[in-house]
N, C-alpha and C positions, 0 to 999 in steps of 0.2 A: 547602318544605324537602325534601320529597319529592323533586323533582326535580333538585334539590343533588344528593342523595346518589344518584341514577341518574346522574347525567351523571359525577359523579367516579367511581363504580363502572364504568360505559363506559369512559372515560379509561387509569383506570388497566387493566382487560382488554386494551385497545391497545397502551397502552405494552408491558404483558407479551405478548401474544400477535407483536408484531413483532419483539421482541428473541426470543422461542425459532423464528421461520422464517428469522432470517440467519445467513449460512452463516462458517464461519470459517475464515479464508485464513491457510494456513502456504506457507511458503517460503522460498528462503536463493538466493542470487547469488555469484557470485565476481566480483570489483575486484580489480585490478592497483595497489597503492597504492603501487610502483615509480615509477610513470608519473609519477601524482597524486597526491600529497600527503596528509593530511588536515591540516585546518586547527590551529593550536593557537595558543599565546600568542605563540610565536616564529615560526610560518608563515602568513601571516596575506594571500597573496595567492596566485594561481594554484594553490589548495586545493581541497578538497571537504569542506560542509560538513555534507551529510546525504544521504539517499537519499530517491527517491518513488518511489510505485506508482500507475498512470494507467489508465484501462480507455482504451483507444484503437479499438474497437472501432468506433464512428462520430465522433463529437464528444467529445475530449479530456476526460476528467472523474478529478482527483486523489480518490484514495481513500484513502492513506494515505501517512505522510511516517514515516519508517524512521531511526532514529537513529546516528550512528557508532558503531559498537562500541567499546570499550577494554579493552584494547589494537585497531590496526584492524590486525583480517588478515581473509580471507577462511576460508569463507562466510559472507555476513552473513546472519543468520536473520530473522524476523519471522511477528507474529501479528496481525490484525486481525480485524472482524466488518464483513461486507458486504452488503446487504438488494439489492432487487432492483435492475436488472434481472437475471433468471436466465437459465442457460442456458448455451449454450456465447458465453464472454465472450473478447478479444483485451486482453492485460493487457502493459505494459511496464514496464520498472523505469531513472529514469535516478539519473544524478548530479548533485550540482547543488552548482554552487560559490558562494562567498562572497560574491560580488558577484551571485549569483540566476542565471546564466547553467546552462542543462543541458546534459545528455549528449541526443541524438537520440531522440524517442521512435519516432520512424519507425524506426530500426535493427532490422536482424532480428535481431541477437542480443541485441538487449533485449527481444524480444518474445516470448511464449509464450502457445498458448491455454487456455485454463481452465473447467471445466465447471463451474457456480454454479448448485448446488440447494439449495430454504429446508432448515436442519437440518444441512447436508451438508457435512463439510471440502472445502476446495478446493485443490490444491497450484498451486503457483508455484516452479517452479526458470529461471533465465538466467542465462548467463556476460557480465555487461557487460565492455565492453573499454575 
């Protein structure tokens, strides 16, 4: 019984101890929703139906998926909480439309670098086009 209550007591210190070292990422983008659309009841194909954010720094890995504002105009803002790897990170933001197809994560103007330390905000600003 004893050791119930040490491995839950471990547990849960983890749980908390990882959620107060990740860091939280603010940031906001500007879209041209001239171009592209956003999706709705009556536009319903060559739309965009949400934003992601990707650390591209070596192997592609989604971090968070950014909702369309409403009304959609620019800048779209966002907030998430990101654990490690830390440090100086290679972050892009694309678009990604209805049928799943993105905007470029390779693009340099979707791409911005970002310093990721545990505790520490991290900003994120790009002008996607």
């Amino acid at each position: 019984m004893k050791l119930m209550f040490m491995v839950c007591g471990f547990l849960m210190m983890s749980a908390w101890t990882c959620g107060a070292f990740a860091a939280t990422a603010n940031g906001a983008f500007n879209f041209d929703f001239a171009s592209d659309p956003v999706c709705s009841a009556t536009v319903t194909a060559d739309c965009i139906d949400h934003f992601e954010i990707w650390d591209v720094t070596s192997s592609p890995r989604k971090l968070s998926t950014v909702a369309m504002p409403t009304p959609a105009a620019s800048p779209i803002s966002f907030t998430f909480k990101v654990g490690p790897p830390y440090g100086s990170r290679k972050w892009s933001a694309v678009a990604v439309a209805k049928d799943g197809t993105t905007s470029d994560l390779a693009a340099s103007q979707a791409q911005n670098t970002v310093n990721v330390r545990p505790g520490a905000p991290a900003s994120f600003v790009v002008n996607l086009q």
